[in-house]
RODO-546660 format. One line per 5 residues: number of its first residue (from 1); their letters; for each residue x, y, z of N, C-alpha, C. Coordinates in steps of 0.02 Angstrom, whole numbers, m for minus. Example, Ala and Ser with C-alpha at 12.3 -4.5 7.8 and 13.67 -1.06 7.14 Angstrom:
2
1	AS	660 m284 390 615 m225 390 660 m165 390 | 642 m112 354 684 m53 357 645 2 394
This chain:
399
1	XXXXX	m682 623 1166 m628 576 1177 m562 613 1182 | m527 600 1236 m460 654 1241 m391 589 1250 | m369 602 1194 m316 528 1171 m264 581 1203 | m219 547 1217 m172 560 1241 m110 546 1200 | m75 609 1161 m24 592 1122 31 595 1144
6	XXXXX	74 590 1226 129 556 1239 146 485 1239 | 68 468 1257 64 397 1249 74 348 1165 | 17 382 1138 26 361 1050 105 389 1040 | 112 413 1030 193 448 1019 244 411 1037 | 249 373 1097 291 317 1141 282 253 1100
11	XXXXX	216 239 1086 193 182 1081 211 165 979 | 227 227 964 243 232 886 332 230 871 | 349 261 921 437 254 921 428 171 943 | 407 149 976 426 75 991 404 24 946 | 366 55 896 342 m4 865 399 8 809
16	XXXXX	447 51 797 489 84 755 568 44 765 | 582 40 834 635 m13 855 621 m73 829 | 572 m102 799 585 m171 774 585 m162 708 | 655 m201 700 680 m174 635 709 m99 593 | 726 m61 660 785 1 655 826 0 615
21	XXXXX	829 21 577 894 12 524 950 50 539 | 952 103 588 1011 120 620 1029 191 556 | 1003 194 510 983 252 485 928 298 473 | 940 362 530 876 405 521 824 384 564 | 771 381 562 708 326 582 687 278 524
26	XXXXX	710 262 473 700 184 456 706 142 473 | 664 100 434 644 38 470 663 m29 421 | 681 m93 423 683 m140 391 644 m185 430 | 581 m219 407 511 m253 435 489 m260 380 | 496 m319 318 467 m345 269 421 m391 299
31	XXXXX	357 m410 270 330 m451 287 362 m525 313 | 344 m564 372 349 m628 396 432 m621 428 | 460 m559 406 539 m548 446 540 m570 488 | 584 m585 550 596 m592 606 556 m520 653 | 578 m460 617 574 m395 647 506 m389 650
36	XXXXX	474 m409 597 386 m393 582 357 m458 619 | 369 m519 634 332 m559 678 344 m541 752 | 402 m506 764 417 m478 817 368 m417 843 | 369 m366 815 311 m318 785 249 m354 799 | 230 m403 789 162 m418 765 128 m453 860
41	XXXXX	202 m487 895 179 m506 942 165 m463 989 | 202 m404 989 210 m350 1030 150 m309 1022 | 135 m301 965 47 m284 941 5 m324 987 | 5 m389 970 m22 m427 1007 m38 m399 1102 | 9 m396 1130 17 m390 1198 m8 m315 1216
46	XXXXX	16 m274 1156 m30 m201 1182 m98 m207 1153 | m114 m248 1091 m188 m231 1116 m225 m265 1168 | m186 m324 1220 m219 m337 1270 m237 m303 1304 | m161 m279 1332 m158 m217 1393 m226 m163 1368 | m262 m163 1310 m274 m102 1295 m368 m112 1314
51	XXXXX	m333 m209 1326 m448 m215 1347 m456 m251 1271 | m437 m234 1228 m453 m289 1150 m441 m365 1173 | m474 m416 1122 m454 m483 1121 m430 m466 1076 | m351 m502 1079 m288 m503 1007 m343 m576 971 | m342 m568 888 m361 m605 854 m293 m617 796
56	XXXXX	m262 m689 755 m231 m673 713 m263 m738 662 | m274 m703 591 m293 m759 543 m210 m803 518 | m243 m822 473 m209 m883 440 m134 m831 397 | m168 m787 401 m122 m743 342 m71 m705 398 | m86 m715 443 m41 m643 478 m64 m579 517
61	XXXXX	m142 m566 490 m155 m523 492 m201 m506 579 | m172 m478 602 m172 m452 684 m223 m412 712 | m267 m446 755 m356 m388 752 m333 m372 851 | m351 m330 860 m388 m311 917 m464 m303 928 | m480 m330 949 m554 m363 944 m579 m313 1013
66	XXXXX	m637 m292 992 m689 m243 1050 m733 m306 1061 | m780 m283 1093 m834 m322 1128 m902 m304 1072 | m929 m326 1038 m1008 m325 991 m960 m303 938 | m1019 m273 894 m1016 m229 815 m974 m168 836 | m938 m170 801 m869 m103 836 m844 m78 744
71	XXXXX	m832 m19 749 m775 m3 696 m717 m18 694 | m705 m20 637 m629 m77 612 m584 m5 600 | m525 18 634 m493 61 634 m412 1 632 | m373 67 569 m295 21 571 m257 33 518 | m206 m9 495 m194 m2 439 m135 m83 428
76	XXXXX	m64 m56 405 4 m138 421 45 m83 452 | 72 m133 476 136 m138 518 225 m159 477 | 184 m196 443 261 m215 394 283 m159 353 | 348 m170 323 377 m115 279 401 m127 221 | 440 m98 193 474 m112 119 561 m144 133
81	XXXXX	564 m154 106 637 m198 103 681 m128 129 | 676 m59 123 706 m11 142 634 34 161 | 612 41 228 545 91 218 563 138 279 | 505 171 256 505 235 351 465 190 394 | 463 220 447 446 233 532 357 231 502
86	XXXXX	348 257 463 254 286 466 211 229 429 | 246 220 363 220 199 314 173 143 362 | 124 148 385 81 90 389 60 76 464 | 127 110 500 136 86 547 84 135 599 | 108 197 572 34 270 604 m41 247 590
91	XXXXX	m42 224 562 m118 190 548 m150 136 625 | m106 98 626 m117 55 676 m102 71 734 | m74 122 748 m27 150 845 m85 205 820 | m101 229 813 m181 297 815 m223 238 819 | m262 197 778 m295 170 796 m301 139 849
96	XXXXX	m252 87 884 m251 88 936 m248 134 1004 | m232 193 1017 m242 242 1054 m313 261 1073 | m340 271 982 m421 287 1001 m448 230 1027 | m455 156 1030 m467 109 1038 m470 120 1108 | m416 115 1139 m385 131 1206 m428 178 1267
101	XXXXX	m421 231 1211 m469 294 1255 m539 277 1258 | m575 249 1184 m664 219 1191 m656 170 1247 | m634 133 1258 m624 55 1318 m629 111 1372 | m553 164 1381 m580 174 1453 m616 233 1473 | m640 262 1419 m694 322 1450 m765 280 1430
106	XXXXX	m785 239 1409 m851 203 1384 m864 214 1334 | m828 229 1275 m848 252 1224 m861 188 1169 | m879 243 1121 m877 170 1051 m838 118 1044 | m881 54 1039 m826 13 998 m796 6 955 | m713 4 973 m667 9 929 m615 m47 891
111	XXXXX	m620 m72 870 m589 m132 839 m530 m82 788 | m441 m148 818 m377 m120 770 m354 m192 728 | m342 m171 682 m292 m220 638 m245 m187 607 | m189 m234 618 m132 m227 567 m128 m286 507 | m133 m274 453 m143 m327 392 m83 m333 409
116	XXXXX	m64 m396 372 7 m425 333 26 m415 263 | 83 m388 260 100 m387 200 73 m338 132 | 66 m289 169 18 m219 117 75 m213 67 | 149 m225 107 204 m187 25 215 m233 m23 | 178 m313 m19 202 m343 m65 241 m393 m86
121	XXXXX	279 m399 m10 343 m464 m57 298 m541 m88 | 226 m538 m76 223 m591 m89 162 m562 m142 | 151 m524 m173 110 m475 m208 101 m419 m217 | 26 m405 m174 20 m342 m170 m48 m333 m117 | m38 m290 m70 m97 m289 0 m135 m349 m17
126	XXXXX	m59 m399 4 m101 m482 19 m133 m504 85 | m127 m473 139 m166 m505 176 m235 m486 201 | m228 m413 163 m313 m381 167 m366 m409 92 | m316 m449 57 m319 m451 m5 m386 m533 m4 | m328 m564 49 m348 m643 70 m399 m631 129
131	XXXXX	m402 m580 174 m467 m581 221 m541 m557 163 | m514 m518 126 m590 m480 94 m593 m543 45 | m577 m589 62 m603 m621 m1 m585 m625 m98 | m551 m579 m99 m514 m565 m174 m476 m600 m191 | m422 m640 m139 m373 m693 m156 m395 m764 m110
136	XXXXX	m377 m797 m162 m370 m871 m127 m305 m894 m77 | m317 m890 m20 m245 m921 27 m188 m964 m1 | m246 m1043 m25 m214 m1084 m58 m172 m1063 m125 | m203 m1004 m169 m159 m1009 m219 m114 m969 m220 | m124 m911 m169 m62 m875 m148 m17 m884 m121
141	XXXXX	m11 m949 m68 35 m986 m45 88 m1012 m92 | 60 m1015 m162 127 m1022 m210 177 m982 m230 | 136 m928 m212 187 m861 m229 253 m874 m186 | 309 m838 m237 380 m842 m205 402 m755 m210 | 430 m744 m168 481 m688 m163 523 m681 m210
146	XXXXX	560 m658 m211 620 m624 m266 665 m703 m235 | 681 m700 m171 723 m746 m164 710 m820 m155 | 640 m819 m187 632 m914 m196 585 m924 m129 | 580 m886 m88 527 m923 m23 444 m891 m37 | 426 m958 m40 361 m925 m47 330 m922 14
151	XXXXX	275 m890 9 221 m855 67 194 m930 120 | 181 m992 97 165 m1022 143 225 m1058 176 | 292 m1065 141 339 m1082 206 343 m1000 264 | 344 m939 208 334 m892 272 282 m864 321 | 231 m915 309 179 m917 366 211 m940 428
156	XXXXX	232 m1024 410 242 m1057 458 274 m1015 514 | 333 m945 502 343 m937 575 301 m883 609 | 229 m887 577 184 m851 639 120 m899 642 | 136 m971 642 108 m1023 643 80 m1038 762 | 114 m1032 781 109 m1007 842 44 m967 873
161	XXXXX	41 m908 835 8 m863 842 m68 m849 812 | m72 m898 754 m136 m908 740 m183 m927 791 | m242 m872 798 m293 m912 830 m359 m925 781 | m377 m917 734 m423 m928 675 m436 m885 637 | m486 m882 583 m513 m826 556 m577 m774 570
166	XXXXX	m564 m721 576 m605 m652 573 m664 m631 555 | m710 m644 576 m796 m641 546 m788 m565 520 | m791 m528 448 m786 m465 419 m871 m431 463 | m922 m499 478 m976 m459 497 m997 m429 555 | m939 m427 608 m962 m395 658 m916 m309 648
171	XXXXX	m894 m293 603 m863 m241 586 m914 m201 550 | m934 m136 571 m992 m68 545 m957 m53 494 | m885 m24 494 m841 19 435 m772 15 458 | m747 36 422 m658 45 421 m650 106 399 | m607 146 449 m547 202 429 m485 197 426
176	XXXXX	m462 218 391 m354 192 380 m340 262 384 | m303 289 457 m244 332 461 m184 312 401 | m178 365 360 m87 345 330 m58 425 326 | m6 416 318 55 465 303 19 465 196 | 22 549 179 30 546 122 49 522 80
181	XXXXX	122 514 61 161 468 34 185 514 m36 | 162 575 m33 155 636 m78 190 693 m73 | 186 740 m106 211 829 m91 147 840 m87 | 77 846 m109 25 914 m110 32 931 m36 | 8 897 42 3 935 86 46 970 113
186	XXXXX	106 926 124 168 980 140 169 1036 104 | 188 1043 34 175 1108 m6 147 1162 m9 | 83 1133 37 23 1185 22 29 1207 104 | 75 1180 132 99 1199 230 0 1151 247 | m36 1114 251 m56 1092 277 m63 1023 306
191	XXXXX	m113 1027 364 m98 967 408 m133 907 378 | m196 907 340 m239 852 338 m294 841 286 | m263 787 258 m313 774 166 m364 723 209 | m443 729 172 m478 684 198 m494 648 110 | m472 581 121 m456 565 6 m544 530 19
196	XXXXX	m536 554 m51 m613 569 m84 m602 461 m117 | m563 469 m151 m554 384 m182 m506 375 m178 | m464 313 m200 m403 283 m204 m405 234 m271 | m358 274 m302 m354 273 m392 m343 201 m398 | m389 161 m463 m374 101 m481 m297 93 m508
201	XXXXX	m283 24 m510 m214 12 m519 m218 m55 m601 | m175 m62 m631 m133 m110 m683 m83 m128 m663 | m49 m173 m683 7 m209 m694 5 m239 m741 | 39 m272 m784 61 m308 m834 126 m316 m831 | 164 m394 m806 208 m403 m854 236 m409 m916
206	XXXXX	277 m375 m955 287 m383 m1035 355 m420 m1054 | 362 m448 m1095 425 m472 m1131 447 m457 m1193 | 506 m443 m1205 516 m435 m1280 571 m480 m1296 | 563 m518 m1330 625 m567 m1350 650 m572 m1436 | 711 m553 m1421 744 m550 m1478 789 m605 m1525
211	XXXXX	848 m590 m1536 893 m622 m1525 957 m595 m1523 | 986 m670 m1443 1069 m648 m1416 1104 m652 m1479 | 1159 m591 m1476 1212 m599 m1516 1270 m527 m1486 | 1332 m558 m1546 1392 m514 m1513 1395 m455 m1523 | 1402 m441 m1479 1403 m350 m1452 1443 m307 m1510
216	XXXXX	1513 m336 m1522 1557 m321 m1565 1555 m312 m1636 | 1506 m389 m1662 1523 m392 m1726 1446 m393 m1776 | 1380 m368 m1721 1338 m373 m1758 1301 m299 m1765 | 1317 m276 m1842 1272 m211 m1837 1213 m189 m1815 | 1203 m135 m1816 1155 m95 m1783 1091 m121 m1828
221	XXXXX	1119 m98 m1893 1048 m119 m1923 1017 m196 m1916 | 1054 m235 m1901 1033 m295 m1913 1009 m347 m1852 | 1013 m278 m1777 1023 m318 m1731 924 m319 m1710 | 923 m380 m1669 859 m370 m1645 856 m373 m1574 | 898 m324 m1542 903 m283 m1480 815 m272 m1434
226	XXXXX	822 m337 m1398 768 m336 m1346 753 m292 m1330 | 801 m244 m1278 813 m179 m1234 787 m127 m1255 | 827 m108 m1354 802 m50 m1364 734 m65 m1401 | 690 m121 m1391 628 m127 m1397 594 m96 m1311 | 620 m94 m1271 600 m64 m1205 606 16 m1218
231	XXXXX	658 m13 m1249 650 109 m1235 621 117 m1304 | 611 95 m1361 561 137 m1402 479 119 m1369 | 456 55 m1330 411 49 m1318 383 131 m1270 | 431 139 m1238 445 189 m1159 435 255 m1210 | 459 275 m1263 459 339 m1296 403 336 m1337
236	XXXXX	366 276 m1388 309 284 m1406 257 285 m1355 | 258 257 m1326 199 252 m1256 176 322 m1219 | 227 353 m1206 239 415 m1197 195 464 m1246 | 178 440 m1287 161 495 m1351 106 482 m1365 | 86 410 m1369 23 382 m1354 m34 414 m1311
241	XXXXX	m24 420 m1243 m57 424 m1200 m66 513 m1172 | m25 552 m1228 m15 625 m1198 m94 651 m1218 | m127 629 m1247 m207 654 m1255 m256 604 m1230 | m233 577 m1173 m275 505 m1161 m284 517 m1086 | m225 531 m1044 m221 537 m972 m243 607 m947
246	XXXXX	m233 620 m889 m248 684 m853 m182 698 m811 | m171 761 m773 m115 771 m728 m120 720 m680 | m162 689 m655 m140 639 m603 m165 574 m624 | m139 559 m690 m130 497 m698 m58 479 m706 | m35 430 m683 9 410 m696 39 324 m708
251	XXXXX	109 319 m762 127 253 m768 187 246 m745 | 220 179 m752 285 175 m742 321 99 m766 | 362 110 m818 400 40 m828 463 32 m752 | 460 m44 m735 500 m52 m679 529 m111 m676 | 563 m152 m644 577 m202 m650 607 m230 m692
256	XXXXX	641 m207 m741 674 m226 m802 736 m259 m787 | 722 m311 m828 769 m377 m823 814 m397 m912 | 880 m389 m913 870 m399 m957 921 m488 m966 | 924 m523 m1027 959 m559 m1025 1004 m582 m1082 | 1065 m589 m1098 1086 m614 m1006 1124 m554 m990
261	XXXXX	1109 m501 m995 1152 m437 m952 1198 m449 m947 | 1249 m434 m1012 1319 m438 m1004 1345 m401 m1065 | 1404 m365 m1049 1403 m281 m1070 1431 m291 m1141 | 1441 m355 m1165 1468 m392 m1247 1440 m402 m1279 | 1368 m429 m1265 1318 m476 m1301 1247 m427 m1297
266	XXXXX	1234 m417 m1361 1168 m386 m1398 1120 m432 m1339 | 1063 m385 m1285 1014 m437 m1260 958 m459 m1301 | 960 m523 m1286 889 m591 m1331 851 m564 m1279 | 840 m544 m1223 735 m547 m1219 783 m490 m1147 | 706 m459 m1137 698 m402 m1098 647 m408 m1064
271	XXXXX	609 m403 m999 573 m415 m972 560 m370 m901 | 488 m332 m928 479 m281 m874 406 m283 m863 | 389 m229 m783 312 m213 m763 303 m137 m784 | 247 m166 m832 211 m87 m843 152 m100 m785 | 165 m22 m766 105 m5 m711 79 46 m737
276	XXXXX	0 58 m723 m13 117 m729 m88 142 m687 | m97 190 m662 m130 212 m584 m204 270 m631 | m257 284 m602 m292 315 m637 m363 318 m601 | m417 375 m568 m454 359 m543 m540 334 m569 | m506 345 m637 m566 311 m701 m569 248 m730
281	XXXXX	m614 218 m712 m615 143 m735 m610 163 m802 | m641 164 m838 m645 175 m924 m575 201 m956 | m520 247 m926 m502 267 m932 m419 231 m929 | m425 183 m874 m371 127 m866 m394 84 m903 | m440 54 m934 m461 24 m1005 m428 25 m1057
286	XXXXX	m427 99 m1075 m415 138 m1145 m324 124 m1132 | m297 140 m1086 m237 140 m1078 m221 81 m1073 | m226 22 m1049 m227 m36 m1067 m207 m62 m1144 | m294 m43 m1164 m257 m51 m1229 m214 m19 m1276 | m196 37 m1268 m139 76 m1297 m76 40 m1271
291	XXXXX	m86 m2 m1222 m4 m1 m1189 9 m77 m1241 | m36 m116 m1256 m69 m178 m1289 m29 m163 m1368 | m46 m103 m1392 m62 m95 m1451 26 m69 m1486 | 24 m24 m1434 115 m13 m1434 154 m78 m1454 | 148 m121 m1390 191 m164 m1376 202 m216 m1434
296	XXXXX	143 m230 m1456 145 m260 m1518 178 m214 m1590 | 168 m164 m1590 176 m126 m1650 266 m119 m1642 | 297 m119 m1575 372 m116 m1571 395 m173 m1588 | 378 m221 m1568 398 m289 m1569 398 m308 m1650 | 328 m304 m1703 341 m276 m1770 375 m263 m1790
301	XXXXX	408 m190 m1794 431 m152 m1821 524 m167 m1795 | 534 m197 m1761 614 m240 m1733 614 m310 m1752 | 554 m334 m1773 580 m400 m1769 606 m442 m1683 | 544 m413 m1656 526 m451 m1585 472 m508 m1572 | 483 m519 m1523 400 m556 m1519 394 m524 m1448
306	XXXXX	328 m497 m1445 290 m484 m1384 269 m548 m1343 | 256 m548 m1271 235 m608 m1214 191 m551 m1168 | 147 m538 m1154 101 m512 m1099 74 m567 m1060 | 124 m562 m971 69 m606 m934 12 m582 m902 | m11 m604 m850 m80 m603 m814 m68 m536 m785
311	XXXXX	m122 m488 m812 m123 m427 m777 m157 m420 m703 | m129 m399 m666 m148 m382 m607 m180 m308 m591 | m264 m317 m555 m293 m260 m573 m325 m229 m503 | m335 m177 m475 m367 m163 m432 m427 m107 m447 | m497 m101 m433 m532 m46 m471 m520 11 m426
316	XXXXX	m551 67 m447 m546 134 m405 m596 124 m353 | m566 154 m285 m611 147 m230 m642 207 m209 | m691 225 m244 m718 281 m170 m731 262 m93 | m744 326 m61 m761 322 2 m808 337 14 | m838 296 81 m910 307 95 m903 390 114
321	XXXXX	m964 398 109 m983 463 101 m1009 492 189 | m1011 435 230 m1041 446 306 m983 448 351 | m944 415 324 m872 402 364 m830 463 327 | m840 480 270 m790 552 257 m800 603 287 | m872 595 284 m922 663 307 m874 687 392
326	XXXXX	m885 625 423 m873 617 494 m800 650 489 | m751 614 444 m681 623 434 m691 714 404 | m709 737 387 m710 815 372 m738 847 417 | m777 826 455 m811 888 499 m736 884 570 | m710 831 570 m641 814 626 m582 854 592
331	XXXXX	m583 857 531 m518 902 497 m533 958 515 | m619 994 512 m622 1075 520 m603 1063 599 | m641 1033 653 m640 1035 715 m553 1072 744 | m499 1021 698 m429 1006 740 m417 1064 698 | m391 1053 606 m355 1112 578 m406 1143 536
336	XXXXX	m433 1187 571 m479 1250 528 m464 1276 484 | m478 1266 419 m428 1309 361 m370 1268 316 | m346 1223 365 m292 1189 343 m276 1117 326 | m345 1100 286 m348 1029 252 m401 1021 203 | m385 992 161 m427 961 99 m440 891 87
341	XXXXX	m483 913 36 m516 831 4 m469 827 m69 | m467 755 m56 m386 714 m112 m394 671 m118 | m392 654 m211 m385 575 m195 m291 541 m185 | m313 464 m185 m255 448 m138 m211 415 m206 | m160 421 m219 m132 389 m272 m92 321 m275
346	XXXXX	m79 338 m208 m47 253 m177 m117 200 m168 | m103 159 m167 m152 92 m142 m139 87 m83 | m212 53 m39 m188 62 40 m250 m13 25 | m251 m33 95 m281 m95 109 m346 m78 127 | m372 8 140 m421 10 112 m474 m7 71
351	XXXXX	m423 m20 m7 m451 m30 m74 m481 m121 m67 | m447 m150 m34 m486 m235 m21 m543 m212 38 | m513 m186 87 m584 m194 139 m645 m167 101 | m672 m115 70 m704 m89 51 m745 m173 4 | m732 m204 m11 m766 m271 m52 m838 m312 9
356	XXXXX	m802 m285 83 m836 m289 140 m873 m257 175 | m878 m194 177 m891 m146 216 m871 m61 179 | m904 m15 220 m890 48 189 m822 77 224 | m779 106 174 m714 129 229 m711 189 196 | m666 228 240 m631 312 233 m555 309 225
361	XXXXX	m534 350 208 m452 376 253 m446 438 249 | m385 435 290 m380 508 307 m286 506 306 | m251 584 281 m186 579 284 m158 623 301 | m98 627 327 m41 673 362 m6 683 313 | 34 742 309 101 754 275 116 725 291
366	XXXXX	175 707 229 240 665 201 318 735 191 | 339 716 225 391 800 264 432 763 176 | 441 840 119 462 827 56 427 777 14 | 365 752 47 342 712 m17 378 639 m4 | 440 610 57 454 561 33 425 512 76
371	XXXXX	418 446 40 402 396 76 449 349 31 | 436 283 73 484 207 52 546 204 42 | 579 248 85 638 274 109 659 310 164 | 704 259 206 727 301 280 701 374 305 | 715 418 244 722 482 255 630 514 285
376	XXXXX	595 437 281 524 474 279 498 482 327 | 459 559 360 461 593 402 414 611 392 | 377 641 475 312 680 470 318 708 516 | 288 790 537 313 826 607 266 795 664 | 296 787 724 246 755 772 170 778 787
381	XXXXX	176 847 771 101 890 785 83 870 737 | 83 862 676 52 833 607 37 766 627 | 73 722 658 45 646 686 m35 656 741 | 11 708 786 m59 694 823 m112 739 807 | m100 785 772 m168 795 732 m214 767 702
386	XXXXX	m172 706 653 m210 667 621 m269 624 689 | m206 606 753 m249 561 781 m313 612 828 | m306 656 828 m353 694 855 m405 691 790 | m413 697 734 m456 687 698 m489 626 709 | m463 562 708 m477 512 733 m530 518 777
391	XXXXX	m494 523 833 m547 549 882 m602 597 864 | m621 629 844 m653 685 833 m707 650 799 | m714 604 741 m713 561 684 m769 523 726 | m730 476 772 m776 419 821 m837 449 831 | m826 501 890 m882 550 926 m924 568 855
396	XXXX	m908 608 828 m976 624 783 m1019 563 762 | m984 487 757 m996 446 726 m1060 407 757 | m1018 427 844 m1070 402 888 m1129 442 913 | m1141 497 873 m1177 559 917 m1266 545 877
């Protein structure tokens, strides 16, 4: 298969203009945006041109449809409230290319999708989340954004474009092109990780509620300071877990809210997301409950009360082992010498398809390690390398 990367290359800057942020090559394309339904139609129209039937479910989520049992190649199209050019978007413009080239040399069937909504505003990889079956449409439709709109008034404006839902069974497997989102490959000067799994995930919301009082006139000893129940939780936790985790596990408190945030008044309740990432089920267990065991023991020891809501969980995904295989013998083919096996530390929409079918991925440098920010970059020969793996990938697949 000989893809042609002036074409993918063209076809990746343009999907990049919707929603330009006019700094760098970022992009602003949150899910259901103006910029990302815009995006999504324009998807639409090239995977005609490309010989696919455009398919779109209930959720958003955008198929290029082959003819029979075809592989499901792709990734999203949407971005982060501030994201790069790649994040999601290289997944789906390679997939489509190879797509492109099988149609017109006779090759394998190739089936592309772009999910909806992999970064989240209405969760988290909700619309691969709601095709595999893991979420309910109906009850996710309650979900609201930060700014009060929830997900089913922001259906309605790709209400148009629905043509039904997606039979998962005429799909063999799934591969997801992504950008690292990391330092190891850049670092190590190579072109191409083929990830072995994609590390399970936690969430927990936590609360600590105290009580409000004046900034001025109430001592230290006597105060029951929500907040600095957050940072001793953040410094015991820390100490907790230093014989529990490995180098690539990792957590993170985020989201911290406090109230009522005002620079006079001692804060009454504090309210944040512990996350924490790990490619051992047993192992995000144990940490679990340490994070459990803390939280209560701070709250104790201040005169708090702890609130834990509904944790949100994803397990660790390996990869099929036929589709990696394929995906490694295409890494030696393109960069000889200059790629490894990794697991993936970000969540990709991989981790839902896999509930359906067997999937792979495969990744490019991240130019400094950055992603979910303007600045994020990948060198063009590193793009079409990846999609030459791609290619490379199919053919063995079909041989």
């Amino acid at each position: 298969m000989k893809v042609s990367s002036e074409r993918f290359l063209r076809d990746l800057h343009e999907l990049r203009s919707f929603g330009a942020s006019g700094i760098g090559k970022g992009v602003v394309r949150p899910a259901f945006s103006d910029a990302d339904i815009a995006a999504r139609k324009w998807l639409v129209g090239r995977f005609t041109d490309a010989g696919l039937t455009p398919a779109v479910d209930a959720m958003g989520n955008v198929f290029g449809l082959a003819d029979g049992p075809s592989l499901l190649m792709g990734s999203h199209s949407d971005s982060q409230p501030e994201g790069g050019w790649l994040d999601g978007a290289l997944g789906v413009i390679a997939a489509l290319e190879v797509a492109r080239v099988a149609k017109e040399t006779g090759g394998p069937a190739i089936s592309v999708v772009s999910f909806q909504d992999e970064e989240g505003r209405f969760g988290g990889l909700t619309g691969s989340s709601v095709w595999s079956g893991y979420s309910d449409l109906a009850e996710v439709d309650a979900v609201a954004d930060y700014d009060g709109v929830t997900l089913k008034d922001a259906r309605s404006g790709i209400a148009d474009m629905v043509t039904g839902e997606i039979d998962p069974g005429q799909f063999k497997g799934f591969v997801e092109l992504h950008i690292e989102q990391g330092l190891t490959l850049d670092a190590a000067d190579e072109q191409i990780g083929v990830v072995t799994e994609i590390v399970g995930t936690r969430e927990i919301p936590i609360t600590f509620t105290g009580q409000q009082n004046h900034a001025g006139t109430t001592q230290m000893h006597l105060r029951r300071d929500a907040f600095q129940g957050v940072s001793a939780f953040n410094t015991l936790l820390n100490e907790r877990l230093r014989n529990v985790v490995t180098p690539t596990t990792v957590w993170t408190i985020g989201h911290v809210a406090l109230h009522p945030n005002a620079s006079s008044i001692v804060p009454g309740k504090a309210s944040f997301s512990m996350q924490w990432r790990d490619g051992d089920a047993e192992r995000l267990r144990r940490i679990e409950q340490i994070v459990r065991d803390t939280a209560e023991e701070v709250a104790e020891a201040r005169g708090l009360t702890v609130y834990f809501g509904p944790m949100w969980e994803l397990e660790p995904t390996a990869m099929d082992a036929r589709l990696r295989g394929a995906l490694e013998r295409g890494a030696e083919a393109v960069a000889p010498g200059r790629w490894r096996r990794m697991p993936s530390g970000a969540l990709h929409d991989a981790t839902n398809v896999a509930r359906l079918m067997p999937v792979a991925m495969l990744f490019v440098p991240s130019i400094g390690g950055i992603s979910h920010a303007f600045e994020e970059d990948t060198d063009e020969a590193d793009l079409v390398a990846g999609l030459q793996v791609l290619a490379e990938a199919v053919t063995a697949l079909n041989d």
